[in-house]
C-alpha positions in Angstrom: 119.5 76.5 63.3 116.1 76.9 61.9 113.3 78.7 64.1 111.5 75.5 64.4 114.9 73.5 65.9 115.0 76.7 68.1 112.7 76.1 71.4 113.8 80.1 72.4 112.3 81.2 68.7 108.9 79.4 70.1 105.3 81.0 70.3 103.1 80.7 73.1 100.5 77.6 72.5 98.3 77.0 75.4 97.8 78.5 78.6 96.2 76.5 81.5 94.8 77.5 85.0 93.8 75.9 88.3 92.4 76.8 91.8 93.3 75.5 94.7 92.1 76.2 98.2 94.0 74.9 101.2 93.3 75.7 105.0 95.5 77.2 107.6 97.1 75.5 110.0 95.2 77.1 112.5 93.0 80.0 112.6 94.6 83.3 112.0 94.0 86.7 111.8 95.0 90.5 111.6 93.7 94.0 112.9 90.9 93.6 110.0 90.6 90.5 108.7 90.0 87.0 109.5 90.7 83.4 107.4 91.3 79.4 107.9 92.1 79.4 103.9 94.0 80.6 101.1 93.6 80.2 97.9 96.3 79.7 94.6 95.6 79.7 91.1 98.2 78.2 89.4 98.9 78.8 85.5 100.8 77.1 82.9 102.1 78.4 79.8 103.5 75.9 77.4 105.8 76.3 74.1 108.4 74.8 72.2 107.7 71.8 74.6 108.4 73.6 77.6 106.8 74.3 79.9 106.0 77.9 82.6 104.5 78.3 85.7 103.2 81.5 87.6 100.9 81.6 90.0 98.7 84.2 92.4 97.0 84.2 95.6 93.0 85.3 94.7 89.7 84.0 94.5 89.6 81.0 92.2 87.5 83.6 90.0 91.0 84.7 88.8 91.7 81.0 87.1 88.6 81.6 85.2 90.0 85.0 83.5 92.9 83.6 82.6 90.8 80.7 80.3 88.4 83.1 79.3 90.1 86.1 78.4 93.8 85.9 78.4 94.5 82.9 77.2 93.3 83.9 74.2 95.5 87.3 74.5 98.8 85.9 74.6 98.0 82.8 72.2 100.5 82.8 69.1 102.8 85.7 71.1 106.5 85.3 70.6 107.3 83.6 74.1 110.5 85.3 74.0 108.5 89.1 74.7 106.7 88.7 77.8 106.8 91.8 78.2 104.9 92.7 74.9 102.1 89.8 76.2 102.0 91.9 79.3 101.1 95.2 77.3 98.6 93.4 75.2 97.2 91.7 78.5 96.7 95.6 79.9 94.6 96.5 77.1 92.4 93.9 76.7 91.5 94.0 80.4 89.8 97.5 79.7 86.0 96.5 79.9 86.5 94.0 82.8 87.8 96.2 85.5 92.1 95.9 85.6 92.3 96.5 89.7 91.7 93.1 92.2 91.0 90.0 90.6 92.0 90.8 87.0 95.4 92.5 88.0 95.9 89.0 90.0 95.4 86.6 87.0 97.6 88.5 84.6 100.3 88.8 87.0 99.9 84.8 87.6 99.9 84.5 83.5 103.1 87.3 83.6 105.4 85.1 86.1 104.4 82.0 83.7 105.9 83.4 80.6 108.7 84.9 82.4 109.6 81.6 84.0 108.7 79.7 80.0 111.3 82.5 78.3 113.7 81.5 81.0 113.3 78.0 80.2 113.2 77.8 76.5 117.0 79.7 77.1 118.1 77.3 80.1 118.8 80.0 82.0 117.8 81.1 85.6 115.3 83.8 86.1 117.5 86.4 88.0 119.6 86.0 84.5 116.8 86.9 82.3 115.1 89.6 84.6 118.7 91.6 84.6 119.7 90.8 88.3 121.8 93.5 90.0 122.0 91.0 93.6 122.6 87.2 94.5 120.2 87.0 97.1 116.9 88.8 98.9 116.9 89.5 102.1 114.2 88.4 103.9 111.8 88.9 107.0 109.8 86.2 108.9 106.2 87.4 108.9 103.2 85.8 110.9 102.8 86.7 114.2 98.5 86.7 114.1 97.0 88.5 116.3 95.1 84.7 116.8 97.9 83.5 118.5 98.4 83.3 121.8 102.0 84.8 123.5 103.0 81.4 123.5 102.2 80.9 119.9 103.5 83.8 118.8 106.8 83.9 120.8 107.5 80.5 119.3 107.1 81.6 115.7 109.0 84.7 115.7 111.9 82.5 117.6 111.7 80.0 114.5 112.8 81.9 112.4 115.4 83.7 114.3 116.5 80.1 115.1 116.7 79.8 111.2 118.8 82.9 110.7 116.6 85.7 110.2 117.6 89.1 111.8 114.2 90.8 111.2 110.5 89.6 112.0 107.3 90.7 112.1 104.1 90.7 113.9 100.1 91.9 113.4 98.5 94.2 115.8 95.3 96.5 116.1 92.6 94.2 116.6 93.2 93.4 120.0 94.2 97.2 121.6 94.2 96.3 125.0 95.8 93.2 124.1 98.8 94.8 121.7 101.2 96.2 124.4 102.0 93.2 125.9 101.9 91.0 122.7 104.9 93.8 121.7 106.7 93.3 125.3 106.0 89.5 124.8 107.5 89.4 121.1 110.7 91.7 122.1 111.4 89.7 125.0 111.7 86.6 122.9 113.6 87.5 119.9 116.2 89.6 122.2 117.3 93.2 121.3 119.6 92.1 118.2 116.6 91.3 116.1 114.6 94.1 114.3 110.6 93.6 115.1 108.0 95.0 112.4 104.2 95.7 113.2 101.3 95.2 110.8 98.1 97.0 111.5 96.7 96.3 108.1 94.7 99.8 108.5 93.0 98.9 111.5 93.6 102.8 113.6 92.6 106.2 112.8 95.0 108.3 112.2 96.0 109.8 116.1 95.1 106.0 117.1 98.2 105.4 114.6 100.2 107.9 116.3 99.7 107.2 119.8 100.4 103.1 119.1 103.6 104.2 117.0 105.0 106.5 120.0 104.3 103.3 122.0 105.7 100.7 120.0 109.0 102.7 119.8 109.5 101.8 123.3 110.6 98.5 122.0 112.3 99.2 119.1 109.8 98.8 116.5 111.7 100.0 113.6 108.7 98.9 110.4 105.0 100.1 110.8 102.9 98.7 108.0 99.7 100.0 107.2 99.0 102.3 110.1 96.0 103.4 108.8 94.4 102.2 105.4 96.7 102.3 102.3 93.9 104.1 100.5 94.5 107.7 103.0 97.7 108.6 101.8 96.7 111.7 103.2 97.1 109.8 107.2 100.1 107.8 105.9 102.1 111.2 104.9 100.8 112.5 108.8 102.8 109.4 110.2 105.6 109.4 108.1 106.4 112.8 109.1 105.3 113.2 112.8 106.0 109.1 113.9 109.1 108.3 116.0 112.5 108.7 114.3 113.9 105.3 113.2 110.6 103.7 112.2 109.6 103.4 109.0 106.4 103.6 107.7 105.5 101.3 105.0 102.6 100.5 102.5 102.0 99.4 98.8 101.3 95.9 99.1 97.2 96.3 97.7 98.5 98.4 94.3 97.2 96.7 91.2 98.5 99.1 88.3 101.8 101.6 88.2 99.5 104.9 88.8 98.4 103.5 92.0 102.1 103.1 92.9 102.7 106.7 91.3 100.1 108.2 93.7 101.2 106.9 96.4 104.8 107.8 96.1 104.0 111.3 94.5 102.4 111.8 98.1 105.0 111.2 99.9 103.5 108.3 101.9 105.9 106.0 102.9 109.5 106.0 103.9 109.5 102.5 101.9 107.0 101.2 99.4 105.5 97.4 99.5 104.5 95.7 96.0 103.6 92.2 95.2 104.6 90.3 92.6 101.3 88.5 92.2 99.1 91.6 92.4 100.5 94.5 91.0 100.7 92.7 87.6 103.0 90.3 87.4 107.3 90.8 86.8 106.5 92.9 83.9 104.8 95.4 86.3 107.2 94.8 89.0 110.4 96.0 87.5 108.6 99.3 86.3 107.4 99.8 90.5 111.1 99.4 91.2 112.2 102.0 88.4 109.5 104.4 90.6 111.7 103.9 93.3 114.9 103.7 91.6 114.3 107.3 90.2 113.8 108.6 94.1 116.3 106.4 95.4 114.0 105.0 97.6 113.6 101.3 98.7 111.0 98.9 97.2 109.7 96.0 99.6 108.9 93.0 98.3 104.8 91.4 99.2 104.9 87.7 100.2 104.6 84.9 97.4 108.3 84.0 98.4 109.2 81.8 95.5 108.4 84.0 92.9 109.7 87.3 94.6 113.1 85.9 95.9 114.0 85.9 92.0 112.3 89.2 91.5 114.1 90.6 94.1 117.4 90.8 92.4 116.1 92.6 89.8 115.4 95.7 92.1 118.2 97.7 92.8 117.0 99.8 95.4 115.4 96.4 96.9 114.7 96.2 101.1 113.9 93.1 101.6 110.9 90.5 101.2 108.2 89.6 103.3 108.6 85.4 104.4 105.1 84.8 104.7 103.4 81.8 106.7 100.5 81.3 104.8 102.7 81.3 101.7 105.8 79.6 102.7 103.8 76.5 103.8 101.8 76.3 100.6 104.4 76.8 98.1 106.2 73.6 100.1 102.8 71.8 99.3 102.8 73.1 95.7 106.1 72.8 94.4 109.9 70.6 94.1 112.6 72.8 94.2 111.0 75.8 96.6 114.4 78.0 98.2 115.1 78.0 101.7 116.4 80.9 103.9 120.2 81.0 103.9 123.0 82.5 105.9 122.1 86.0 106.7 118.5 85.9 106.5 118.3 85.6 102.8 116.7 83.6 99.4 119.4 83.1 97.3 118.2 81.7 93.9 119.4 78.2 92.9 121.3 79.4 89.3 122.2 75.8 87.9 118.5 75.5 87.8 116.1 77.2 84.6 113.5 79.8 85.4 111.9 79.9 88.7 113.5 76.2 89.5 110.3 74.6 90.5 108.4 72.0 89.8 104.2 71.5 90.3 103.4 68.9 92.9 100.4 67.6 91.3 99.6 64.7 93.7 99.7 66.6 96.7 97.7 69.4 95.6 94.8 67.5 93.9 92.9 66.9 96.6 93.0 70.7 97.3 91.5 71.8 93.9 88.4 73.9 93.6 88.8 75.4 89.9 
């Protein structure tokens, strides 16, 4: 067979990106933040008439970095080295700024290729990234500090209702409010489920330690992002003086490996976070999970569900991932083919399927497009 009757021999041709905004289903927000949108920038990279997708959640900004800068990056690459795109991706980001936005579109452009070298091979993405599990277990996460007890007691139960022994919930923007959101949330999933918070670095660091003690009453065993991600400093304080049996977890903002390097080398977390679409893409991922592999420390996987359940079996010291909301609803909008949680409270990827499995929705998300 000649390279040219070989679609796996193929180089990369085009890419393409999109932006699409789409609002919540109802107001939400956590102990810092508030939103009624989200926004995903889709891309498309296309050879050997097939055809990748990859996608983040940023500004629509992002799709426009990808068209005017990396597109031209990865044009003519081998589309069997995605990895090697991803190095050259790296460098030619220098004068731009890497971190936030930029970090975002070439991880979007990253899972594209991944999922187009997948495809050009007909063979599922857990097969190409090296997977070492048949599933990722997952956690139902919501739980605004917008909702209501009713509201929020009837999310959690969802997704205990759909098989998932672990769920979580935001706190801190609401103190007064938070102890009996926690009593309320406990009460409804029962004592067999495991309940996370989510501060999203709303407390001080003895305001962290006082809410930890009293979240322990109820068996909080996951406390994200106590204080800011960026005070390592704090993070170390309540990783070693918090409650015994709660972890303390952070990672998910990291946009290049020396952030991730920092953060472990301080001994911040009992469990690092990472997101596919951030951090920079699969590429970037499976070099954050060697970090961890080489302390034998667990790596949590950040939202983006249909990307990350795939990634997630890559990672040998893997947690589990985060089953976003926000996410989960609009990758059912985007995309044919999306995974649903299985027996055990897990994504199992669909292996009679190439690459990620899915297909673009263009119809439905049309009328959401702002890029």
């Amino acid at each position: 067979m000649t390279d040219a009757e070989n679609p796996a021999s193929a180089v990369v041709e085009q890419l393409e990106a999109a932006a699409y905004t789409i609002p919540t289903d109802s107001p939400e927000s956590d102990g810092t933040l508030s939103w009624d949108s989200t926004t995903l920038v889709l891309v498309r990279a296309h050879a050997g008439g097939r055809t990748g997708i990859g996608y983040t959640y940023a500004g629509p900004a992002a799709a426009q970095v990808v068209t005017g800068k990396l597109a031209a990056v990865v044009h003519g690459r081998d589309a069997a080295t995605p990895a090697a795109s991803w190095a050259a991706m790296q460098h030619a980001v220098r004068n731009l700024g890497r971190p936030g936005l930029v970090a975002e579109a070439i991880s979007a452009v990253d899972v594209a290729l991944w999922d187009l070298h997948a495809r050009l091979q007909d063979l599922p993405l857990p097969t190409v990234l090296g997977a070492v599990h048949e599933a990722t277990p997952i956690y139902g996460s919501g739980g605004f500090t917008s909702y209501d007890d009713r509201r929020l007691a009837e999310q959690l139960c969802g997704w205990v209702e759909a098989g998932i022994p672990r769920v979580k919930m935001k706190v801190g923007r609401h103190p007064d409010q938070d102890p009996e959101r926690v009593r309320a949330a406990r009460k409804a999933i029962g004592d067999a489920v495991e309940l996370f918070v989510d501060a999203n670095g709303a407390w001080t660091r003895k305001q962290a330690l006082e809410w930890a003690h009293r979240f322990a009453d109820h068996d909080v065993r996951w406390l994200e992002e106590p204080v800011s991600s960026d005070d390592l400093e704090g993070l170390r304080l309540l990783r070693d003086r918090g409650p015994g049996g709660m972890d303390v977890a952070a990672g998910e903002y990291g946009y290049d490996l020396p952030y991730f390097h920092h953060m472990l080398t301080a001994g911040a977390v009992d469990c690092l976070q990472a997101d596919v679409t951030r951090c920079g893409g699969l590429s970037a991922l499976l070099r954050v999970a060697a970090l961890c592999d080489a302390r034998s420390m667990d790596l949590s996987l950040h939202c983006a569900p249909q990307v990350s359940a795939h990634a997630g079996t890559a990672v040998w010291h893997l947690r589990h991932l985060e089953y976003f909301h926000d996410h989960e609803r609009i990758e059912r909008i985007a995309f044919d083919g999306v995974l649903e949680p299985a027996d055990g409270g897990v994504l199992r990827p669909d292996r009679s399927r190439a690459g990620l499995g899915l297909e673009v929705k263009d119809r439905d998300l049309d009328e959401y497009r702002v890029a």
